[in-house]
C-alpha positions, 0 to 999 in steps of 0.5 A: 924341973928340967931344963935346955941350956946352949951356947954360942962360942962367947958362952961355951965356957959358962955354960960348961960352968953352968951345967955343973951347978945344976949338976950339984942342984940335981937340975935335970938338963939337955945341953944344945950346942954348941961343944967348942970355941970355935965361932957359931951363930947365937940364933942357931941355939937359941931357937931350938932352946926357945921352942923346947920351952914354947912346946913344953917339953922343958920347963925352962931355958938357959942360954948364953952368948958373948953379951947374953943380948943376941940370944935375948933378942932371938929366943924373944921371937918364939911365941910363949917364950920370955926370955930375960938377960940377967947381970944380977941377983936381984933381976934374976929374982924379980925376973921370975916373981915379977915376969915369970921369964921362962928363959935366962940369958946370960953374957959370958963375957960380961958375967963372972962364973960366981955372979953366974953361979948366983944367978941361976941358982935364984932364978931357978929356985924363985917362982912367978907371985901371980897377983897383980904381976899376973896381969901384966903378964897377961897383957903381954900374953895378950899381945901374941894373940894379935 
């Protein structure tokens, strides 16, 4: 698996945290931005991580911002990308078996680095169940035909 990750200055911290785990989980990754705290825009790295994704040249994406809602909203307008803020374990499993979400948003401000921990390490592990969830899914493939 490999994996693009970014950050805005509200996430740089956590997503430092972040590439660490997936260091430890032998997660291949690109690291996008942004190096500091010094204060960026959210959809300036959003939307590169959303397009390696929509293009395939990653499996999936992570990214991070102060609330995780900015980088929510813009990976959500590249076509094929579904993107899904997480504050919790459980919606970082539902959010793949359920969704087959190919991106993780996540809030460094609002998510502690042990929450954070557990949720990537879920929904990196977790796979999308198909089955009736597939047709849901499909309906919101569907969608981005129109």
């Amino acid at each position: 698996m490999k994996v693009a990750i970014a950050a805005d200055h509200g996430g740089f911290e956590l997503k430092e945290h972040v590439k660490k785990i997936m260091d430890s989980m032998n997660i291949e990754y690109v690291d996008l931005g942004t190096e500091s705290v010094e204060s960026v825009d959210y959809p300036d790295y959003a939307f590169p991580v959303a397009n390696m994704v929509a293009k395939g040249e990653v499996d999936r994406g992570i990214l991070i911002c102060g609330t995780g809602i900015g980088m929510s909203i813009s990976a959500n307008k590249v076509k094929g990308v579904y993107a899904a803020l997480v504050h919790d374990c459980y919606t970082a499993r539902v959010t793949r078996q359920h969704n087959n979400s190919n991106v993780l948003c996540l809030g460094g401000r609002t998510v502690g680095f042990n929450v954070a921990e557990e949720i990537v390490k879920i929904w990196l592990a977790e796979d999308f169940e198909g089955g009736r969830h597939e047709r849901r899914v499909n309906k919101i493939i569907d969608l981005e035909r129109i």
